[in-house]
Structures are given as structure tokens and as C-alpha cells.
C-alpha positions as CSV (number, residue, x, y, z in Angstrom):
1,X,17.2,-4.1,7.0
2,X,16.6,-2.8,10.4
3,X,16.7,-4.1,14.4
4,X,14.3,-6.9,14.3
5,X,15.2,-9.7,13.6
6,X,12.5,-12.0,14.6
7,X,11.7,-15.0,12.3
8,X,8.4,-15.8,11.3
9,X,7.3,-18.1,13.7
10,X,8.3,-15.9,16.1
11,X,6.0,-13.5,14.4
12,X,3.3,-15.6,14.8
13,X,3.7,-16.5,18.4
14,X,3.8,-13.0,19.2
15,X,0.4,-12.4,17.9
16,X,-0.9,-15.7,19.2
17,X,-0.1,-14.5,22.5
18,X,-2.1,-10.9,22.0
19,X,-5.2,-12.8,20.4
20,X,-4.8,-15.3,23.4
21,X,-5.0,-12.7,26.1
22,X,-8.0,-11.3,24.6
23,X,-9.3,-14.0,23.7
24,X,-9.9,-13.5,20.5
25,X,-9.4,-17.0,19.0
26,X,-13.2,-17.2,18.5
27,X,-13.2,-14.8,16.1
28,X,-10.1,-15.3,14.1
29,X,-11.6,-18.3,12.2
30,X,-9.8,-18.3,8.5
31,X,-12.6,-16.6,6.3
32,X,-12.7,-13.4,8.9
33,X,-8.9,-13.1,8.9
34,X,-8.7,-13.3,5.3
35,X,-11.5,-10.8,5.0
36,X,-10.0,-8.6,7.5
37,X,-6.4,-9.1,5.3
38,X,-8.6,-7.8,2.6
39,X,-9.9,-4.6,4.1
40,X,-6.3,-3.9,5.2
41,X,-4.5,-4.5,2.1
42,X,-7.7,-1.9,0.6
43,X,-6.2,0.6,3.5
44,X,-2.8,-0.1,2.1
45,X,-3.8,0.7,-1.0
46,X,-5.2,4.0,-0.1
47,X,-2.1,5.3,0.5
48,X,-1.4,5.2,-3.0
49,X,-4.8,6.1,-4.3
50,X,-4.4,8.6,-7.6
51,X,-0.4,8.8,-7.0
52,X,2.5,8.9,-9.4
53,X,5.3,6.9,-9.2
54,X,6.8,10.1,-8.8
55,X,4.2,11.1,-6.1
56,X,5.2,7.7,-4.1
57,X,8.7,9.0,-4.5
58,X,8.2,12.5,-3.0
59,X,5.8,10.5,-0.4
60,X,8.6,7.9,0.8
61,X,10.7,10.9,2.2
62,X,8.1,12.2,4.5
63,X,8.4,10.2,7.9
64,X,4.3,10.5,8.6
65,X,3.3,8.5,5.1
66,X,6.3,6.0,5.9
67,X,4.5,5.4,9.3
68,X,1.0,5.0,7.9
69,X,2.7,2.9,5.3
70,X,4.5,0.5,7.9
71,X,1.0,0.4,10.4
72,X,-0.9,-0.8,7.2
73,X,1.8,-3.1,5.7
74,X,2.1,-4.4,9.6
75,X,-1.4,-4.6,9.5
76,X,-1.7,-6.8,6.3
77,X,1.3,-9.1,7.4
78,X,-0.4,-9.7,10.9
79,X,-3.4,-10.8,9.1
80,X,-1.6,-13.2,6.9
81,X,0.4,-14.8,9.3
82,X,-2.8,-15.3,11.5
83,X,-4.0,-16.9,8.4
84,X,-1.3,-19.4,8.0
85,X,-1.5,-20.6,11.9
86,X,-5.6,-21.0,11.9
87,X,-5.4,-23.1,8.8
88,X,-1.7,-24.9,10.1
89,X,0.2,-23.4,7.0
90,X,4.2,-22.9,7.6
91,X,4.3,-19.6,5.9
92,X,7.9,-20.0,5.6
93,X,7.4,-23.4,3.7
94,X,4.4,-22.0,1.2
95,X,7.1,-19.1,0.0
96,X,9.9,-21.4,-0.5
97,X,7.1,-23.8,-2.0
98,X,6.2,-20.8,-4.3
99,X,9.4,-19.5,-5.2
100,X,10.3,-23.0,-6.8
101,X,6.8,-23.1,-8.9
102,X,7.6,-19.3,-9.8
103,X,11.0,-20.4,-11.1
104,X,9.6,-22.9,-13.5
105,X,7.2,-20.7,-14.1
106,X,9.0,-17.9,-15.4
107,X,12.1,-18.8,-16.5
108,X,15.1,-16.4,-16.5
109,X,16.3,-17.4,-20.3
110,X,12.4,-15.3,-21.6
111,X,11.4,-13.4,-18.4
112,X,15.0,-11.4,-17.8
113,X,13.9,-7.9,-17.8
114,X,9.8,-8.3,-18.6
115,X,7.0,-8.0,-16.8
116,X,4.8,-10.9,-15.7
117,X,1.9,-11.3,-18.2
118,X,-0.6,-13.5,-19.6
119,X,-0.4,-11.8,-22.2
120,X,3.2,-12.1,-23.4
121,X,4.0,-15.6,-22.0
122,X,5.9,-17.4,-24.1
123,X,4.0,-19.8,-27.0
């Protein structure tokens, strides 16, 4: 998918070391992180604000809206991760975790081919 190739907890000790050297931990505390995920993933969602699908289409081939796109998805991940360490959650683990309760969840036999609703799970 591209040059880096850095795993998560690499991730995270990569921004552990730039909230460390600005010592910053006393403000990444879990309920500001997650709030600041929040605002982020709003930001995110501006990009897309009053688009078509075909308007995200056109957008993806422009290299400045594939930049803002990667700062605010980079942006929203950094938060995350940041997340998982303060609170001691292997982020890695939770998805795997996830993934397993999704598969139950939805399994492929009804869900093949529809989209995830409350509304037309099976009875």
C-alpha cells in the first residue's frame, strides 16, 4: 500500500515520543483525546460535506484534496492510537477482538452483499 511500513505500536511510540518532548502528557488524558478525535473526524468529514459519490470520485484525482484527506485521516488515527496507550488498550488486539464479534455478528450465509442495518437483521 505505500513505503511505511511501521506497525502500530510503532505508531504509537512515535507519537509518544512527540507528546513526551513537549510534554504534553498532561493534557492527553482519555476524555480530551477522544474529544479532540471527535473534532478531527468532524474535519474529516468536511471534506465531504454536500458531495456526491461522484463528486468524491472527481475529488480523489486531485493531489491537494488527497493531501487534506491524508492530514485529517492522519489526524483522526493519531488521536485514536493516543487513545488506546492512555487507557493501556492494544489497538491491534481490540480490532482482531472486533473482527471475531463482527463475524458472528453478521454472518456471511444473510449478510453477503447487504448493507449493515438494524433494520433488516435477520428475525
Amino acid at each position: 500500500m505505500g513505503e511505511y511500513l511501521q506497525t502500530l505500536a510503532e505508531l504509537i511510540e512515535i507519537i509518544r515520543e512527540f507528546v513526551k518532548e513537549r510534554n504534553w502528557d498532561q493534557y492527553n488524558q482519555p476524555l480530551n483525546l477522544a474529544v479532540s478525535m471527535s473534532i478531527e473526524a468532524g474535519e474529516l468529514l468536511e471534506l465531504f460535506q454536500w458531495k456526491t459519490h461522484e463528486d468524491v470520485e472527481v475529488a480523489l484525482k486531485d493531489d491537494r484534496f488527497r493531501e487534506e484527506l491524508a492530514s485529517e485521516i492522519a489526524d483522526v488515527l493519531v488521536y485514536l492510537l493516543r487513545v488506546a496507550d492512555t487507557t493501556g488498550i492494544d489497538p491491534a488486539k481490540a480490532i482482531v477482538e472486533k473482527m471475531k464479534r463482527n463475524r458472528e455478528k453478521y454472518p456471511i450465509d444473510y449478510w453477503k452483499g447487504k448493507a449493515p442495518s438494524k433494520f433488516n437483521r435477520p428475525e
